[in-house]
C-alpha positions as CSV (number, residue, x, y, z in Angstrom):
1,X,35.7,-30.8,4.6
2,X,35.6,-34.0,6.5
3,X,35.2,-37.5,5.2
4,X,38.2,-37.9,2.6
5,X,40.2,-35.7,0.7
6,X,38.7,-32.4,-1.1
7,X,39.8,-30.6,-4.3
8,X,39.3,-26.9,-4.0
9,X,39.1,-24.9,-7.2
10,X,39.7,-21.0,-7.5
11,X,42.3,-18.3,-8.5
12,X,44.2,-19.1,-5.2
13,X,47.6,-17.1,-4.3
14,X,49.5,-19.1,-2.0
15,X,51.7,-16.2,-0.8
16,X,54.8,-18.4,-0.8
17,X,56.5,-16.1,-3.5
18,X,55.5,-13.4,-5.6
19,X,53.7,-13.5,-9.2
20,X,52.8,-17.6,-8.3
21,X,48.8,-18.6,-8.7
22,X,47.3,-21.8,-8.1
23,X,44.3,-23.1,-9.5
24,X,43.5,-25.6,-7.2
25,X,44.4,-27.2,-4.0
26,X,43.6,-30.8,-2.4
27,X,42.4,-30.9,0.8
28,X,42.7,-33.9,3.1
29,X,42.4,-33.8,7.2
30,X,42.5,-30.0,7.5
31,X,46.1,-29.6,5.8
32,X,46.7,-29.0,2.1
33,X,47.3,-31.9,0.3
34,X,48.7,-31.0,-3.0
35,X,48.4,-28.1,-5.3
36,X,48.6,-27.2,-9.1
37,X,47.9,-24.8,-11.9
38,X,46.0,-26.0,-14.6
39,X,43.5,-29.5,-14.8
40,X,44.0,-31.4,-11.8
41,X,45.0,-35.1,-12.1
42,X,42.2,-37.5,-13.5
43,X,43.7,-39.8,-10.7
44,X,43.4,-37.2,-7.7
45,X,41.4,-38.3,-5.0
46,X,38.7,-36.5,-3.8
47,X,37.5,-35.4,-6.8
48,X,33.4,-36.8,-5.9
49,X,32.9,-34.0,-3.7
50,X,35.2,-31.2,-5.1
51,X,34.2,-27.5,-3.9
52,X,34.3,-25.4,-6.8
53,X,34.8,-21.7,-5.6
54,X,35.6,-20.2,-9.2
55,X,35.5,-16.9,-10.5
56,X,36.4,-16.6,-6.7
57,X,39.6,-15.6,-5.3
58,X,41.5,-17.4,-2.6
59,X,44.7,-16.0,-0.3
60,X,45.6,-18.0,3.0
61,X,43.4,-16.8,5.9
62,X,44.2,-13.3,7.0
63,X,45.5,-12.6,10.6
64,X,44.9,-9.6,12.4
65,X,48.1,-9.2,14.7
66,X,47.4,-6.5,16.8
67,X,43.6,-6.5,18.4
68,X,42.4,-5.7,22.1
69,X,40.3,-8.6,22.0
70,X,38.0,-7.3,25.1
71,X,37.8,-4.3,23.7
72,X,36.7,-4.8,20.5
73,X,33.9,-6.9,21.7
74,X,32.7,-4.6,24.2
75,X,32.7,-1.8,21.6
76,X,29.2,-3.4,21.0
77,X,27.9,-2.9,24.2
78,X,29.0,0.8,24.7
79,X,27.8,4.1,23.1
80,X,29.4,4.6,19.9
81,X,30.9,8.2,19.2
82,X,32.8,7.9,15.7
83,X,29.5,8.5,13.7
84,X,29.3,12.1,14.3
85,X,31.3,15.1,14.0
86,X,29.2,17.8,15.5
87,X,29.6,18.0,19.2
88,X,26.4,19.0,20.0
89,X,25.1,15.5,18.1
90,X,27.8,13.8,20.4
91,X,26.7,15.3,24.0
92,X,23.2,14.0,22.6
93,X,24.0,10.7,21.9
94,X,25.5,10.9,25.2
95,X,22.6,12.3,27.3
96,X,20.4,9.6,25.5
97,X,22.6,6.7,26.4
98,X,22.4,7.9,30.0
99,X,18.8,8.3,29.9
100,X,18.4,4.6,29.3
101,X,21.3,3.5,31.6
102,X,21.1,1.0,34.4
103,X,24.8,-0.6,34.7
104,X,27.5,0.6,36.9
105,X,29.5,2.8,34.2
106,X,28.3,4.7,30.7
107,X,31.0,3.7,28.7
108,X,31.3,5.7,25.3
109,X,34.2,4.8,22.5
110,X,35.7,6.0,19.5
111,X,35.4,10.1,20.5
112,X,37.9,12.4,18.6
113,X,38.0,16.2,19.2
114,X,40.2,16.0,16.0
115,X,37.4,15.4,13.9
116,X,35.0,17.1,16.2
117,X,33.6,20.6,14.7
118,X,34.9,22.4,18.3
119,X,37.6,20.1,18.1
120,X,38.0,19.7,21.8
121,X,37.4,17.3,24.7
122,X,33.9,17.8,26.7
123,X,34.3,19.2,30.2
124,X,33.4,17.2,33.6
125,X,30.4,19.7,33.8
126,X,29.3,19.2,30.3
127,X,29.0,15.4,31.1
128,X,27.7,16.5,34.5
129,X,24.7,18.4,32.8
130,X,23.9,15.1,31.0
131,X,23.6,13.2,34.6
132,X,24.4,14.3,37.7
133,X,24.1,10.2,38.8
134,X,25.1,7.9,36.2
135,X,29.3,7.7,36.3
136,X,30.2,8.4,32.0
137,X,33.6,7.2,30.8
138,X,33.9,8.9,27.3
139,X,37.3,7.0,26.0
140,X,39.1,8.7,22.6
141,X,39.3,6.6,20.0
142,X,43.3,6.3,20.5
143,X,42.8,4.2,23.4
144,X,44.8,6.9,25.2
145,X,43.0,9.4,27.2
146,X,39.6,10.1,27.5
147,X,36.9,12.3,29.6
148,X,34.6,11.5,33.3
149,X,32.1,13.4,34.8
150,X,31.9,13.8,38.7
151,X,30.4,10.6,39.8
152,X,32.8,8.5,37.7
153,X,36.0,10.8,39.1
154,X,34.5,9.9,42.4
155,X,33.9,6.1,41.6
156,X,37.8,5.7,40.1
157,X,39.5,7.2,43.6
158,X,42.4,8.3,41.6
159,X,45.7,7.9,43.9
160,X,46.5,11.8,44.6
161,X,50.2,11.0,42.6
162,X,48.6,9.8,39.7
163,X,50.0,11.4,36.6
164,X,47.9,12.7,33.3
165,X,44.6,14.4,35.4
166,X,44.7,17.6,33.8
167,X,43.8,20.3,35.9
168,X,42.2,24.1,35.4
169,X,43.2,27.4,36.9
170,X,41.7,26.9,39.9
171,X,43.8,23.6,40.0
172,X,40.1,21.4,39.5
173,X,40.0,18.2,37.0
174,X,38.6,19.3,33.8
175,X,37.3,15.9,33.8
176,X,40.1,14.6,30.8
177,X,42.5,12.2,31.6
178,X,46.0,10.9,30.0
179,X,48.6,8.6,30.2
180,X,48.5,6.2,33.9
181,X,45.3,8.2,34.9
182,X,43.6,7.3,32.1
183,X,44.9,3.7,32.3
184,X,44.0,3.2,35.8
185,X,40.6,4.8,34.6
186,X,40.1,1.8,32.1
187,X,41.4,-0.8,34.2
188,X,38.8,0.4,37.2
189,X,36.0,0.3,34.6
190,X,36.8,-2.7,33.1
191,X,36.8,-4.4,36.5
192,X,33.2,-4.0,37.0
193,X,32.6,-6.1,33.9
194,X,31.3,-10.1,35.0
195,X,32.4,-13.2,33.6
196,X,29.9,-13.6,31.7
197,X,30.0,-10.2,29.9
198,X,33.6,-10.6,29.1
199,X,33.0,-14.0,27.5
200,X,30.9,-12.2,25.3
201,X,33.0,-9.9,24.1
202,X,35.4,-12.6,23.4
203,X,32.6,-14.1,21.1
204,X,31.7,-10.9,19.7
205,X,35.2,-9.9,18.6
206,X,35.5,-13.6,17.2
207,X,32.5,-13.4,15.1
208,X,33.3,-9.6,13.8
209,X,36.3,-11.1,12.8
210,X,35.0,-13.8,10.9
211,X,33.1,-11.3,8.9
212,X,36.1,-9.5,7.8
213,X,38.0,-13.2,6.6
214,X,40.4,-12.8,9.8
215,X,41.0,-16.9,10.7
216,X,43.6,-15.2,13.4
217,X,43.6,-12.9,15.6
218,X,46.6,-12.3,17.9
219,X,44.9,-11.3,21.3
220,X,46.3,-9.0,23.5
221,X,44.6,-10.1,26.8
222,X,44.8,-9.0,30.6
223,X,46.9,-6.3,31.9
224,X,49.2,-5.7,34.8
225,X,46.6,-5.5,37.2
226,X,47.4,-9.3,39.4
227,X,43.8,-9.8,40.3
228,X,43.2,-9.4,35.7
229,X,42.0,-12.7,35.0
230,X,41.2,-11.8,31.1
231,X,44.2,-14.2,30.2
232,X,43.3,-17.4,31.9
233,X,39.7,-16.7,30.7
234,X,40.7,-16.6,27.1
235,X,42.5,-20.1,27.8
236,X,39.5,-21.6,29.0
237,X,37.1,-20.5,26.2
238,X,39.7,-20.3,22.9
239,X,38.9,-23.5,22.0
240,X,34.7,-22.7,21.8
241,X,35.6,-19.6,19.3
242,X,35.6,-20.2,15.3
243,X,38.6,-18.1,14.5
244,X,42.4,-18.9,16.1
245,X,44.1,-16.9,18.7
246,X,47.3,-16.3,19.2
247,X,47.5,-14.6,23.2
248,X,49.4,-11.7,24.2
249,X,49.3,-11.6,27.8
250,X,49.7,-8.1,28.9
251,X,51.4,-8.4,31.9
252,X,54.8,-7.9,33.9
253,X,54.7,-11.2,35.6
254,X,57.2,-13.6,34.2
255,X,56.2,-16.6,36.2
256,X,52.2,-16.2,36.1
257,X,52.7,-16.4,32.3
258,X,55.0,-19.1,32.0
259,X,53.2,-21.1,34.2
260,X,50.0,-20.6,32.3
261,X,52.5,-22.5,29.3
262,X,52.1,-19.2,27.2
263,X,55.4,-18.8,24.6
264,X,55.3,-14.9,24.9
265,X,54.2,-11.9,26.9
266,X,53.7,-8.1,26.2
267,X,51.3,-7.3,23.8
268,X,50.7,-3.3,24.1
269,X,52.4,-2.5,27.0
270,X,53.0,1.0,27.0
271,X,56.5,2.7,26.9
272,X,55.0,5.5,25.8
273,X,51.6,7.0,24.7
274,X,49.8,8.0,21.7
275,X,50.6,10.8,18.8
276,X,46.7,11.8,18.7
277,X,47.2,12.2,22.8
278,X,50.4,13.9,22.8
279,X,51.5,11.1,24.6
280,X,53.7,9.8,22.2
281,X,57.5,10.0,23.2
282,X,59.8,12.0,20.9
283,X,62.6,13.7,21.0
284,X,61.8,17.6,20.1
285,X,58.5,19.2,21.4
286,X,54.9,18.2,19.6
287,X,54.2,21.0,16.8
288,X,51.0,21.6,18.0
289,X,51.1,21.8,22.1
290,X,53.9,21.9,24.1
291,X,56.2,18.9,26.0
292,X,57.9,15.6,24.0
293,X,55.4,13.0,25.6
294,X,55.4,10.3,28.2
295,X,58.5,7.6,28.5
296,X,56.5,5.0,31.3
297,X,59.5,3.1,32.1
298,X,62.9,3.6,33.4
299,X,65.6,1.6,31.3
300,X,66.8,-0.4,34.6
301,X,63.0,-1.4,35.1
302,X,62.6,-2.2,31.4
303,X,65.9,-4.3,31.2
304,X,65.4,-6.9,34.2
305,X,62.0,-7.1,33.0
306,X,63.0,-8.1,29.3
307,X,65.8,-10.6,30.9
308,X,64.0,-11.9,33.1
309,X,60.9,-12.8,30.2
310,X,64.1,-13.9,27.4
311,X,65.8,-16.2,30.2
312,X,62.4,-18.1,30.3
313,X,62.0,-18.3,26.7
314,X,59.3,-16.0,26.0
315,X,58.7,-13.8,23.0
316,X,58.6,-10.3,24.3
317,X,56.2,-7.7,22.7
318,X,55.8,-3.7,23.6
319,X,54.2,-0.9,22.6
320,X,56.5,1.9,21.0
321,X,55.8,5.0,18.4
322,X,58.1,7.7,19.6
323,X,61.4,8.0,18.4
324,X,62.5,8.0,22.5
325,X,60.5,4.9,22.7
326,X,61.7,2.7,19.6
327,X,65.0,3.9,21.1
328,X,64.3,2.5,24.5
329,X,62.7,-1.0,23.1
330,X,65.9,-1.3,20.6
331,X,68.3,-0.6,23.8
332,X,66.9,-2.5,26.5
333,X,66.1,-5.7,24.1
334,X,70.0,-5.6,23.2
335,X,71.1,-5.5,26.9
336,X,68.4,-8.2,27.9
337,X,69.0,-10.4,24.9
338,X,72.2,-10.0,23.5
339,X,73.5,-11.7,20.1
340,X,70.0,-13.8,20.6
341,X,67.6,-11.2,19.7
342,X,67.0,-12.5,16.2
343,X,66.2,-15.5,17.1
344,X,63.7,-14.3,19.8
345,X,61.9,-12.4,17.4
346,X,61.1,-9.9,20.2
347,X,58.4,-7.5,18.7
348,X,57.9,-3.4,18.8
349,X,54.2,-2.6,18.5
350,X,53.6,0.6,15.8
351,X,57.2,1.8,15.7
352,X,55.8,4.6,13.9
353,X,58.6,7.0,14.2
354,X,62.0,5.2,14.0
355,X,65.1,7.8,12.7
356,X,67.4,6.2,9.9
357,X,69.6,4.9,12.7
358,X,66.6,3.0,14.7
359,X,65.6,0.9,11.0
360,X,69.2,-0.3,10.7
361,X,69.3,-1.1,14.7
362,X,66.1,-3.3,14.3
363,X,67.3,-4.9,10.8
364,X,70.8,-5.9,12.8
365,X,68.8,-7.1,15.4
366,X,65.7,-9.2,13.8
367,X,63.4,-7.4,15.9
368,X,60.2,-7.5,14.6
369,X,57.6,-4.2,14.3
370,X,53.7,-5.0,14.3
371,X,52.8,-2.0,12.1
372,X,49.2,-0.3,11.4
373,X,48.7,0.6,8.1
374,X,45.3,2.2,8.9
375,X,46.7,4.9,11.1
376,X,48.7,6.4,7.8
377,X,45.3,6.0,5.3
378,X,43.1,7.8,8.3
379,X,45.6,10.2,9.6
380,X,48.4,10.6,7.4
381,X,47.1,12.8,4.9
382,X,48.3,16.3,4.4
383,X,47.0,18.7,6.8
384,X,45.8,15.6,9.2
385,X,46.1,14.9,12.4
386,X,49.8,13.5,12.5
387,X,50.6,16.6,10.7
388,X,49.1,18.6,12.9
389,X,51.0,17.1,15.8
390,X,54.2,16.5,14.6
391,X,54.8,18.9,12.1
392,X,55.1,18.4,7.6
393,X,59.0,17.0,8.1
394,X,58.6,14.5,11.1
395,X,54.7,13.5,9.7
396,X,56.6,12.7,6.1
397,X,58.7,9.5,8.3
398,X,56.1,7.6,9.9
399,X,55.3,4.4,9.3
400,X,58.3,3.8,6.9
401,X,56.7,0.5,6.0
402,X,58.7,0.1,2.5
403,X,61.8,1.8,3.8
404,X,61.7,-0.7,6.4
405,X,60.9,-4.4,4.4
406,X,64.1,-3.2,2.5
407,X,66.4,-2.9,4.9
408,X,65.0,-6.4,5.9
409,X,62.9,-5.8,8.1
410,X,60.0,-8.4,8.7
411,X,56.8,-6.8,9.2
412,X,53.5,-8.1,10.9
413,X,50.3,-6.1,9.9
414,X,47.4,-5.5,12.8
415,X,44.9,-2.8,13.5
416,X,45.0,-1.5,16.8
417,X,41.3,-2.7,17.4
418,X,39.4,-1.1,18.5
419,X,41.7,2.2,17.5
420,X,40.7,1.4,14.0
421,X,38.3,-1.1,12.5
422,X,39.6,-5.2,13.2
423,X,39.8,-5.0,9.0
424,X,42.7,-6.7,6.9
425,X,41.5,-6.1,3.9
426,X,41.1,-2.3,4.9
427,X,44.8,-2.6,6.2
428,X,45.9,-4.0,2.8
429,X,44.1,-1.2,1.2
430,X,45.8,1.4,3.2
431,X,49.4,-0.2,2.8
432,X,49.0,0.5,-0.7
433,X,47.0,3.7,-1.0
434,X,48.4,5.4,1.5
435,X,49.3,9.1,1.3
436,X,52.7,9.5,1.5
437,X,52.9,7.2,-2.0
438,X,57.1,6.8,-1.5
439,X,56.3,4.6,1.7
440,X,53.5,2.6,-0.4
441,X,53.6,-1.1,-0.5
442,X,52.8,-3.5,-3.8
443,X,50.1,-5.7,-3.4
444,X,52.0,-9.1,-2.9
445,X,53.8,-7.3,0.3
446,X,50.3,-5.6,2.3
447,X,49.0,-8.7,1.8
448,X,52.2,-10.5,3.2
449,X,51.5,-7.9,6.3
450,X,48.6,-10.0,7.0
451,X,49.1,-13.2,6.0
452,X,52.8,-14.8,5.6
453,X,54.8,-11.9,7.7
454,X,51.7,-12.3,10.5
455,X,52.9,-15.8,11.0
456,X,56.4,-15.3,11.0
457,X,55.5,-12.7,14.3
458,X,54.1,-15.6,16.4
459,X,56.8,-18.4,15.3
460,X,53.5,-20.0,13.3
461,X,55.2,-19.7,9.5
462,X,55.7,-23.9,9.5
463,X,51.6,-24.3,10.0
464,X,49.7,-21.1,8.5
465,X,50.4,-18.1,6.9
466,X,51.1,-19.1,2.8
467,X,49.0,-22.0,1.9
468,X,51.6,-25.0,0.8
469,X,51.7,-28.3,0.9
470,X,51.6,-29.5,4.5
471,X,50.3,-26.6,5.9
472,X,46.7,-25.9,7.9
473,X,44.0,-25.5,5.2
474,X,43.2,-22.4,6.3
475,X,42.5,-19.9,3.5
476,X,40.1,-16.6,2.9
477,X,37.8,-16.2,-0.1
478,X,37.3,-12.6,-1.7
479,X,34.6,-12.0,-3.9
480,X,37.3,-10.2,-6.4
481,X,41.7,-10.4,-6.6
482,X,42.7,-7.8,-4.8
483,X,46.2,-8.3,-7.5
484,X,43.6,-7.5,-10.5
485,X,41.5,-4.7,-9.2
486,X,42.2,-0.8,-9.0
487,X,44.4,-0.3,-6.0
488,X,41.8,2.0,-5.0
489,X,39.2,-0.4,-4.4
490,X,40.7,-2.9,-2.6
491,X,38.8,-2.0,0.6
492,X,35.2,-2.8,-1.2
493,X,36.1,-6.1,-1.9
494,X,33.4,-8.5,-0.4
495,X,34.4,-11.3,1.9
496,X,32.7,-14.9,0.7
497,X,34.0,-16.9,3.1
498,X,36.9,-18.0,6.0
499,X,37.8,-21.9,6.1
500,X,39.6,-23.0,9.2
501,X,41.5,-26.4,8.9
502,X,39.0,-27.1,5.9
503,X,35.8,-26.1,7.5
504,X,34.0,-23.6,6.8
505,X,32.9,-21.3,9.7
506,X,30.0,-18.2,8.9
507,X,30.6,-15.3,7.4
């Protein structure tokens, strides 16, 4: 919307504060100009080229605050697993990959025994009957362990002390890995991928985004590997992609990242694992299988890491669902950062299981929980797969998502891309259809998850995030009002189009 100032016309909900509509905004050098309800002036300027969008509606751009951004783009250059449920079909899809193969590594995503009609994880010799030659990497869709066959065990050279290699009666990896074996598994794999193929899955997570009416994405970006240059990489090309990013740099390395100029680092850095996994840190045994998860970090460790990060500024973000784990962020974030944790707006990734006490330790403190709706609409349901794991009375308080926004909480909505689709809408949906319908949200607060609360997470509430006067012009169109429709349908609604600062990029 260059060349002068724009009137915009549509049902637009600025987010600001509940119940208020607009009818129409002006538009002038990429930031919002005026606004009203009704018949615009006769005198308003830039009313020759005026860009009528009605019976449209139009909510600021949503953000998605929690997506591997490699990973999400690679997940279209690797086999996909989540379409099937028969295992037979999925050693299939497999063996035809593999036929047709001629990289370093099959790569396979979204696999999940839960759903699976044997509901367990291949074998190393199952893959090894598909190919004796071609190293396979079959990752669950939890991002948290996942299955090799020989060639790829032999290609990783596991250190013998890794942890999370399960092991048979003979004491043989099955092949399935968890917790730092699996990580170093992903980190291995992911090494092999060029420059050139990792700027394209930049791209290709931008543009999947801009489908879905995501105008920003916070990316979480490298990993504690030193020789990861995913970060810097991201720097270079941020600028060339039609969405915004916000970067999470996953690393340990205070200085690197400060010296890069970033304002934060973290991202999902694991303190503990995954519920799906069993890798999830709690404090009484898993209903299903026996042990309370993985804790990946000594408190000590944790706390000179999180003082050392606050001392320089930076907005710290971790990766926490356990009770154990919450526990450990909420502790070491109060020794690191004192009385000045609300102001740091220091962030818990998930915090999926927090006790009573937890909630009322991260509403004194301001800390700030990136939550996934999606996991409750997917998993929560009665006899799924967090009941399964946890049990009926510990599955009925996860995700307390209302319980939390009253005590005051602030809450940032993201979808663990590639975990679950890079989909706001789908993650308003869920917020408000989800199972457990005591911990349901109203429409005006999912899509604050996404919108207004997403901004507040990165310190970006002055510029985006509620579309007032001042502010970027950066807004989503919806084909329907997702505050009109059956709740139920809020996940059909059809994406018309993302502006960015006024332009219009392709959806």
């Amino acid at each position: 919307m260059s060349g002068g100032p724009v009137l915009v016309r549509g049902r637009t909900h600025p987010m600001d504060r509940p119940g208020r509509v607009l009818d129409w905004m002006l538009i002038d050098s990429g930031r919002i100009a005026a606004v009203g309800c009704g018949e615009p002036p006769d005198d308003l300027p830039g009313s020759q080229a005026p860009r009528d969008l009605r019976p449209r509606t139009i909510i600021p751009a949503l953000h998605d605050c929690h997506v591997h951004f490699l990973q999400t783009g690679l997940m279209d250059l690797d086999v996909d697993l989540g379409s099937t449920s028969r295992f037979d079909d999925m050693l299939s899809l497999l063996a035809d990959a593999a036929s047709r193969h001629d990289g370093s590594v099959l790569r396979a995503h979204s696999f999940d025994p839960d759903l699976m009609s044997d509901g367990r994880y291949p074998t190393m010799a199952e893959l090894d009957a598909i190919s004796s030659t071609v190293p396979i990497l079959v990752k669950r869709r939890d991002g948290h362990s996942g299955v090799v066959n020989s060639p790829a065990w032999k290609l990783l050279s596991l250190p013998e002390d890794t942890s999370g290699v399960d092991v048979d009666e003979a004491g043989l990896p099955t092949g399935t890995l968890r917790a730092q074996a699996y990580t170093f598994a992903i980190r291995r794999v992911e090494g092999f991928l060029t420059r050139d193929e990792r700027v394209e899955c930049f791209q290709r997570a931008a543009a999947l985004a801009v489908t879905r009416g995501i105008g920003v994405v916070h990316a979480l970006a490298g990993s504690k590997d030193p020789s990861n240059t995913d970060v810097e990489l991201l720097l270079e090309v941020q600028n060339e992609l039609p969405i915004d990013t916000v970067i999470y740099s996953q690393m340990e390395d205070v200085d690197r990242v400060a010296a890069l100029g970033l304002p934060r680092i973290g991202g999902c850095l694991l303190l503990d694992g995954s519920f799906s996994s069993g890798t999830a840190a709690l404090t009484e045994p898993y209903a299903d299988r026996e042990g309370t998860g993985v804790l990946y970090y000594e408190d000590e460790h944790l706390t000179a890491f999180f003082r050392g990060a606050h001392e320089r500024g930076l907005q710290l973000s971790v990766h926490a669902l356990g009770e154990r784990a919450i526990g450990q962020a909420i502790r070491c974030y109060r020794a690191a950062a004192g009385s000045e944790t609300r102001e740091a707006r220091h962030r818990i990734e998930h915090c999926e299981l927090p006790s009573d006490a937890h909630i009322a330790a991260i509403a004194g403190a301001g800390i700030f929980p990136c939550v996934q709706p999606t996991f409750e609409f997917l998993w929560g349901r009665p006899g799924g797969m967090i009941e399964k794991r946890l049990g009926p009375a510990r599955a009925a308080r996860t995700n307390p998502h209302r319980t939390m926004l009253a005590a005051g909480i602030p809450l940032a909505g993201g979808s663990d891309s590639y975990v679950t689709p890079m989909d706001s809408l789908l993650g308003i949906h869920s917020a408000i259809n989800r199972p457990n319908e005591s911990e349901r949200l109203s429409v005006f607060d999912a899509v604050g998850l996404f919108t207004s609360g997403a901004a507040r997470a990165s310190f970006d509430e002055s510029k985006r995030g509620t579309l007032e006067v001042g502010k970027e012009a950066s807004f989503t169109v919806l084909d329907d009002d997702p505050f009109d429709v059956r709740p139920e349908t809020i996940r059909d609604i059809g994406v018309a189009a993302l502006y960015i600062r006024g332009e219009k990029v392709g959806v």
